[in-house]
N, C-alpha and C positions, 0 to 999 in steps of 0.2 A: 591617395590622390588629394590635390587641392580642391578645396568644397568652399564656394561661397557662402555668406550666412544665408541665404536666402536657398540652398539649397543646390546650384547649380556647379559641375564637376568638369574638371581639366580633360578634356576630350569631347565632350560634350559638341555636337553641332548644333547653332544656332541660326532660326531663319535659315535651314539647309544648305548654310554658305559657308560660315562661320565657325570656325573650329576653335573650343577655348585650351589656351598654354597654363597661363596662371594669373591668378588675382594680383594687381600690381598696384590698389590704391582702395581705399573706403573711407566717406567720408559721414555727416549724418541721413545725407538722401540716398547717396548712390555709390554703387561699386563698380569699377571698374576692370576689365581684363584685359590682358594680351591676348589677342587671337590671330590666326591666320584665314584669311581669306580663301576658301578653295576656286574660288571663281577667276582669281588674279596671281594666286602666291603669295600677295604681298601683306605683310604685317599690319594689323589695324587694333584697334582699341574697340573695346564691345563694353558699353558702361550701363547699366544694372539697375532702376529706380529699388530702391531698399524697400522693402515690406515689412522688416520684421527688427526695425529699430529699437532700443530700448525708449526713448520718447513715445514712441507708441503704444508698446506694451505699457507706460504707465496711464495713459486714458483713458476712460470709459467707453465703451462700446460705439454709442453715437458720436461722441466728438474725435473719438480713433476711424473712425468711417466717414467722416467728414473730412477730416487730415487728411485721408487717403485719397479721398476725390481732388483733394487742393494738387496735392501731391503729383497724381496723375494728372490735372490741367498741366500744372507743370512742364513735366516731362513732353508733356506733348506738344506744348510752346517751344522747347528746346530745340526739338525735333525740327517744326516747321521753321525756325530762323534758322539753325545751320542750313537746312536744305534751300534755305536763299540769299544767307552769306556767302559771298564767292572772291576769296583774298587767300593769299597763302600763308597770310596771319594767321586766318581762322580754320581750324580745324572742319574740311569738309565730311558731310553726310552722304555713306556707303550703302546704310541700311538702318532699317526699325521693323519694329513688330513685337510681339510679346512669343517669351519662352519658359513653359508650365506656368502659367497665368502671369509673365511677372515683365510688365514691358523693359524694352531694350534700342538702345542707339548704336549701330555700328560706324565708326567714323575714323578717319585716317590718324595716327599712332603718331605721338610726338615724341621724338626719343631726344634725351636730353638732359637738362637742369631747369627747377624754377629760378627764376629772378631771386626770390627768397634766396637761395642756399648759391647762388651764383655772387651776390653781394656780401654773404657770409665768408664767403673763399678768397673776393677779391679787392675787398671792400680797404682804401678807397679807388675808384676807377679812374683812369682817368679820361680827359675830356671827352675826346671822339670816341670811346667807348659810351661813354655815357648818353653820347647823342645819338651812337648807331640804335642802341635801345630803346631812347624814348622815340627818335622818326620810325623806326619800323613798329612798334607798338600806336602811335600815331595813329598811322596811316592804316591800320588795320582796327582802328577804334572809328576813323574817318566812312569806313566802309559800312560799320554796324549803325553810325548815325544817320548815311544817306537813307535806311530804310523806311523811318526812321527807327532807328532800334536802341534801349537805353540798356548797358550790362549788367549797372548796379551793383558790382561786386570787384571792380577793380583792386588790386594790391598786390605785392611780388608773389604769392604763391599761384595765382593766377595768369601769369605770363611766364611761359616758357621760354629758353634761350636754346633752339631744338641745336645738333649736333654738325647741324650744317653753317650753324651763325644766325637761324632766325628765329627774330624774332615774334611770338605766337602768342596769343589772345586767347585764351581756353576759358571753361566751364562759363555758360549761359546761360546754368540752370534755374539765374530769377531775372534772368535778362527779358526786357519788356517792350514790346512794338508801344508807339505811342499813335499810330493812327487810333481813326474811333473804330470803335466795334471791340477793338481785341477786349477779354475777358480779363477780370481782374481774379488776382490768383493770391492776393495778399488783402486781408481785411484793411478796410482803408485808417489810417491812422497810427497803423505796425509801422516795424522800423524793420528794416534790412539794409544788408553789408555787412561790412566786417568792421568790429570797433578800430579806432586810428585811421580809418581811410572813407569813412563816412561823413556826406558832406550836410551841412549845418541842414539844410529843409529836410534830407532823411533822417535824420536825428528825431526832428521835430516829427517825421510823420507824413510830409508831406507827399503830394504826385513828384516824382522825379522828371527830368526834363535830360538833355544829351548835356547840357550845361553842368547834372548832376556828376556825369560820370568825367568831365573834366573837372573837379574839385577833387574826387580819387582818385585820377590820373599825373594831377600837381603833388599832391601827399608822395607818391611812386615817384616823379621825376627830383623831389626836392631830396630824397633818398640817393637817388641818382648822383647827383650834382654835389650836395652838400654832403652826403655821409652818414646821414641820420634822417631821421623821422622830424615831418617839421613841429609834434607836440609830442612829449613824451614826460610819463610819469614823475612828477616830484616832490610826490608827498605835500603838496599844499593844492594843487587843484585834481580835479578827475579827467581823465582822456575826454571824456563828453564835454564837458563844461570848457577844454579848451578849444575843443572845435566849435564852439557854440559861441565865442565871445573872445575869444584870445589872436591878436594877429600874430603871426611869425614872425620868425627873425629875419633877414634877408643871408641870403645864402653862403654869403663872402665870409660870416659871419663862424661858422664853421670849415670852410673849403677854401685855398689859397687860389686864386686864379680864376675864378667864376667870370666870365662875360656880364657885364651891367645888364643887357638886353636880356640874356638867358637869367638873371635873376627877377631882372620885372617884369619877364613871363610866365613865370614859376608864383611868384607873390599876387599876380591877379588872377591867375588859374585857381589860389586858395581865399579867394575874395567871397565871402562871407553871403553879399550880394549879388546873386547869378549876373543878373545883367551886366556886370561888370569884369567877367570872367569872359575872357576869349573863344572864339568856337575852333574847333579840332584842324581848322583848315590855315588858322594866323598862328595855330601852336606849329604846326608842319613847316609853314613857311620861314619861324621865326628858330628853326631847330638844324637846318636844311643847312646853312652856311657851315655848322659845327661837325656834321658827319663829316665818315673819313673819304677819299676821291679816289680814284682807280690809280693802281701807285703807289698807295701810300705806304708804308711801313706796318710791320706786324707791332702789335702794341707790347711795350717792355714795363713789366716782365709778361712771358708770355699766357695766355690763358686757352683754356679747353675749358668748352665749348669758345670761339671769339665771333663774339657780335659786329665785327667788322668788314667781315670776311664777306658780307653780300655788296658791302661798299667797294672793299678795296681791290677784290678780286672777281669784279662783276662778270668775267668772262665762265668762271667756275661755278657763280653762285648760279643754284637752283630753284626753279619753283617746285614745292616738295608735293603736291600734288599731280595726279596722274595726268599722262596729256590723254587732250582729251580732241577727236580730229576736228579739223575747221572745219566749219559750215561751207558751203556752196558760196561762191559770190554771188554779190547780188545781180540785177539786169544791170546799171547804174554801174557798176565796176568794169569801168574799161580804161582805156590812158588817159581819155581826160572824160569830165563828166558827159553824158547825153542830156539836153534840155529836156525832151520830150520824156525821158524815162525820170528824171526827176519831177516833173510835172506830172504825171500819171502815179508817181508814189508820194504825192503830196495829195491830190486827190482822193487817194487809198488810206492814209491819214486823216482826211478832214470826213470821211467816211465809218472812220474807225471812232473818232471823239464824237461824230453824232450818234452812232450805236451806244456809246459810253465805256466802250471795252478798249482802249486802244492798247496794240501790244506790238506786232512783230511789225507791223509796217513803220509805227514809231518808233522803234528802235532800230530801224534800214537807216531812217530818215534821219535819225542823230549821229549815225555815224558819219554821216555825210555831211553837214553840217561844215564843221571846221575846212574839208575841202574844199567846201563852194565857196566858203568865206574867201580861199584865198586863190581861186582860180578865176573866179567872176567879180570878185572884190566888194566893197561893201555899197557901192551904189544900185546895181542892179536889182530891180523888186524880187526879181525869185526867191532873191538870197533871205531876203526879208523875210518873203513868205515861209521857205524854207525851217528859220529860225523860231519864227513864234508858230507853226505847226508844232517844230516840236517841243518847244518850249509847254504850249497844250496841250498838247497829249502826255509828254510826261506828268504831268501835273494833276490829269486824271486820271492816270494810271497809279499816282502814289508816290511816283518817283521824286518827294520835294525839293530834296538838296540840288535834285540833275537840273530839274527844272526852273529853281532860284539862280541857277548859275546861266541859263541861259536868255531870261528876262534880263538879270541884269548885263550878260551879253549884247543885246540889243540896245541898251541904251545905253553902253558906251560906245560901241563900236558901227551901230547900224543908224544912227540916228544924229541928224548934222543940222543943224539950225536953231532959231531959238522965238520961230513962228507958233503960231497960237497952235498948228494941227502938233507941231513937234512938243509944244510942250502938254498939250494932250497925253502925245504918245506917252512923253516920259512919264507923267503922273499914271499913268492907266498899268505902266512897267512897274513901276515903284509898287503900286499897290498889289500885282500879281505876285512881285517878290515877298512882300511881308504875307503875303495868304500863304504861300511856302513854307515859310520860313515860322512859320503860327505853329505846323508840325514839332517844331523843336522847342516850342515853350518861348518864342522870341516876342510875349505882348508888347511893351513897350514899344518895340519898332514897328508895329504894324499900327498900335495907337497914333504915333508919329504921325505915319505915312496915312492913314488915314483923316488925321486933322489935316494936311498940306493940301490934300486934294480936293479938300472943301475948299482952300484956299485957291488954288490954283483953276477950279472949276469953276467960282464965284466971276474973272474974269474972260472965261473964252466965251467964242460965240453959242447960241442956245445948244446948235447940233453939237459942238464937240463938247460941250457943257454936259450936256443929255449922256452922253457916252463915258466921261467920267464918271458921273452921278449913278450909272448903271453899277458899275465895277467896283466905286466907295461901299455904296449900299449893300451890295453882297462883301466883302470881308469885315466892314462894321458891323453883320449882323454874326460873323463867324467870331470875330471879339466878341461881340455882347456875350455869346453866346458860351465862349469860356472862361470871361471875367465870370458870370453866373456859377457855374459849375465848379471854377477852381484852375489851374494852371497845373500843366497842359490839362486837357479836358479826360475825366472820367469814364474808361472804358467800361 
């Protein structure tokens, strides 16, 4: 029989559900298996925190038992993001628990190629492949930032090209929440990633930011694109020192036919200073034209696994996770909106942010959102009101990304004048977007937006004055407060 190192054997059930086939991966933390699900049938991945690594075996007792504690934070981190990543990038969470002392993640089974050994076989790609890759890898990195959640370990062995055409975002085994509270599971000043795809602050050691893991997402797309690695060994400098100091070439520069636009998104994605790299939502947008459209042609010559294949044959293409039944409509769901039912779960909302728990009422109320926008239009106050409910409760629910998009929602689209209450409003918008947007490591824009609204408060009247002044004061003291500590702020 197949015997993991850690002990455990091909038949084995795990967590009573979990039947092991055979070991199909190990790397220094963890093992992985093929298992069958007896709850479902269906094939899933059972992956193993390693206990009995040679690294281990070489430390002493206390510092091997300290490992071990890191090790298990770890895994347990892992645990909790997959089970609230929800994308068909990311590999969903079936199950966890430990088996004969040794914890375990059961999670939906990627069958396929890495990105690594898919660029091996087909290298070089061409364009709309190149782009099905980096937007579906995207838009599934887009997912893990709204948490906000940072990977940290981005590069082609990390992304699979599953056998359906998609593209998939795996192991986030040192992937890290940047809300506060979460635990820190890396002594502070370590480096992690992977060398060549590390970006210049983890080098150094620093806190990562979602900014980080687009600097190893540019490395992967400039591979993509150009054919190569954008620094690579030549005997006069070291891989570190050119990610630390060296800028790139521009893409053209190796690859016949690069789009200008797709190279100078790729060249400030590898921009040395974060603020100058674009966030995961302008790389989507600026990626979006290149993918292939329903129709299009199979790519020549042809490839297995084809990354196209969710673009061009959208009618085929699947969500590779399980369906799972809809929810119940809401009261509020019927042909056209009810006032009164949207009023009463606006109240249920403004209910839920003064307990400080908001959750299912705000997220009723978001969904609904975009409909009232365009049934009642943007004059009516409900709709207003509608908007920045949710827009608040997301926001204290955690939700930053959802809720930066919907401040700044509102002041493009809900707000018409350029009277002292509107320019209030918008300085009061502005500012709730950068306290958002603070989650992702974004100081600069909120230092901004914080100096303007001294400006812009300086001229209204006392009361709308007062109500700026409220709202500065609270995310200037949320700067202060990670200017102090460091960028993003130390969990």
């Amino acid at each position: 029989m197949d015997m993991g190192s850690h002990g455990v054997r091909a038949g084995e059930r795990v967590g009573g559900r979990f039947e092991l086939v055979e070991p199909i991966g190990k790397g220094g933390m963890a093992q992985v298996w093929r298992a069958v699900d007896a709850a479902t049938g269906r094939e899933v991945a059972v992956k193993f925190l390693r206990l009995d690594s040679e690294d281990l075996h070489q430390l002493d007792t206390d510092e091997r038992l300290a490992e071990l504690d890191m090790l298990r934070g770890r895994f347990r981190r892992e645990t909790t993001l997959l089970g609230r990543l929800d994308h068909p990038g990311i590999p969903e969470l079936f199950g966890h628990g430990a088996h004969q002392d040794t914890p375990y993640i059961a999670m939906r089974l990627v069958t396929g190629v890495t990105l690594h050994d898919f660029l091996k076989a087909h290298r070089p790609v061409p364009l709309s492949v190149a782009a099905a890759v980096a937007a579906q890898v995207a838009d599934a990195l887009a997912c893990a930032h709204t948490h906000p959640v940072v990977h940290r370990d981005l590069k082609p062995q990390n992304i699979m090209i599953s056998d359906d055409g998609i593209g998939t975002l795996i192991d986030f085994g040192i992937a890290r929440p940047l809300l506060s509270g979460a635990t820190r599971y890396t002594p502070h000043g370590s480096s992690l990633g992977s060398h060549g795809y590390q970006a210049p602050e983890q080098i150094l050691g620093k806190d990562p930011t979602t900014l980080t893991d687009i600097y190893s997402f540019g490395c992967v797309c400039y591979q993509l694109f150009a054919g190569r690695a954008p620094f690579v060994l030549d005997g006069s400098k070291g891989m570190l020192e050119q990610h630390l100091y060296d800028e790139p070439l521009p893409l053209g520069m190796f690859a016949v036919g690069v789009p200008e636009v797709l190279d100078d998104l790729v060249l400030r994605m590898l921009s040395k200073d974060q603020e100058r790299r674009p966030g995961v939502e302008e790389v989507l947008k600026v990626l979006e034209p290149f993918t292939p459209r329903p129709g299009d042609p199979e790519p020549r010559p042809r490839m297995r696994p084809d990354p196209t294949v969710p673009f061009r044959l959208a009618d085929r293409a699947r969500d590779p996770r399980p369906a799972v039944p809809a929810p119940s409509a809401p009261v509020v769901e019927e042909e056209w909106l009810d006032v009164r039912a949207v009023e009463r779960l606006c109240e249920e909302v403004e209910r839920e942010i003064h307990d400080g728990d908001p959750d299912g009422a705000v997220r009723r109320l978001s969904a609904l959102a975009q409909r009232a926008r365009r049934e009642w239009g943007a004059r009516r106050p409900l709709v207003r009101r509608v908007w920045e409910l949710t827009a608040d409760g997301l926001r204290v629910a955690g939700d930053c990304a959802a809720a930066a998009r919907f401040y700044q929602g509102i002041a493009d689209e809900l707000i018409r004048g350029d009277g002292p209450g509107e320019r209030a409003d918008r300085a009061v918008l502005r500012l709730r977007t950068a306290e958002c947007r603070l989650a992702f490591g974004e100081i600069e824009a909120a230092i901004e937006a914080v100096r303007d609204a001294g400006y812009v408060a300086a001229g209204l009247p006392a009361e709308l004055a007062a109500r700026v002044e409220q709202v500065r004061r609270e995310v200037d003291v949320d700067v202060t407060e990670r200017l102090f500590k460091g960028r993003p702020p130390r969990p």
